[in-house]
C-alpha positions, 0 to 999 in steps of 0.5 A, spaced: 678 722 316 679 724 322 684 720 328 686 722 334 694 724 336 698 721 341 698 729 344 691 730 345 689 734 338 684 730 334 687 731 326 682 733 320 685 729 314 682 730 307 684 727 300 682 732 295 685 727 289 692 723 288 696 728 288 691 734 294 690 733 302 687 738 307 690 737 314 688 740 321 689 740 328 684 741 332 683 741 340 677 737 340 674 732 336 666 736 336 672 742 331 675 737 327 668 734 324 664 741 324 671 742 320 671 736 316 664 737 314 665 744 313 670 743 307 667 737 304 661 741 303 665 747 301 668 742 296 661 740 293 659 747 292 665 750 289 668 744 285 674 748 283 678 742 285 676 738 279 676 740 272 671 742 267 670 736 262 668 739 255 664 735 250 669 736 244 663 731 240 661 734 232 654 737 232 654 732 226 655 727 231 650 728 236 644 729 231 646 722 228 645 719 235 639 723 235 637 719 230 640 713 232 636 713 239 630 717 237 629 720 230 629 713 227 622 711 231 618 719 227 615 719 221 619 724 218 625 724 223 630 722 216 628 728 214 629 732 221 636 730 220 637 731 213 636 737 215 639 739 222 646 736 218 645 741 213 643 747 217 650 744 222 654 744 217 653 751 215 652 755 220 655 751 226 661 757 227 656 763 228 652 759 234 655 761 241 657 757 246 649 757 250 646 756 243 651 750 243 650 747 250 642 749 249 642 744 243 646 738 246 641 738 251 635 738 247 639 731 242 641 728 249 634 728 251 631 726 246 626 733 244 626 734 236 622 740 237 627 744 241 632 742 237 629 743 230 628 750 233 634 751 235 637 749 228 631 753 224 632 760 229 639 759 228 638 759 221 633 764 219 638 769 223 643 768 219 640 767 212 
């Protein structure tokens, strides 16, 4: 937000939060909102002011939302499961965090092959 001062000088005011704001003084009004925009957008690119949000869910509990969702409407998308839950249980502690994330995706967007692949190159590679 940006307000004019009683001395002239136009002031840039930006909440980052509850507890974060930026502010700045500047001689003309065309400075202050080059300056607004410039930190907005620096903001949204960066994004360190906001914390990383984890997904703590267990893999068990997102293939069974692939189920749910999506594995119920195959022919053979019980066994799918079985099979992902298996393959979960014992070889979750040796998939990396990109493997981890590549998986979640591929529940969440409802593709069964990349997730089954994911499970079965996980567990051809340690078996």
């Amino acid at each position: 937000m940006i307000k004019k001062a009683s001395n002239g000088t136009f002031i840039v005011d930006i909440s980052l939060g509850r507890n974060k704001r930026i502010r700045r003084r500047f001689k003309t009004r065309t400075e202050a909102t080059r300056y607004e925009r410039h930190s907005i957008g620096q903001m949204e690119q960066d994004k360190d002011w906001t914390p990383e949000i984890k997904d703590i869910r267990k893999l068990s509990d997102l293939i069974n939302i692939w189920y749910q969702l999506h594995g119920n409407t195959l022919k053979d998308g019980e066994r799918v499961r079985n099979r992902m839950l298996i393959i979960s249980k014992r070889k979750v502690k040796f998939l990396t965090d990109a493997e981890i994330r590549e998986l979640i995706n591929a529940i969440d967007h409802e593709d069964t092959r990349q997730a089954v692949k994911l499970c079965l190159s996980t567990d051809a590679r340690m078996g």
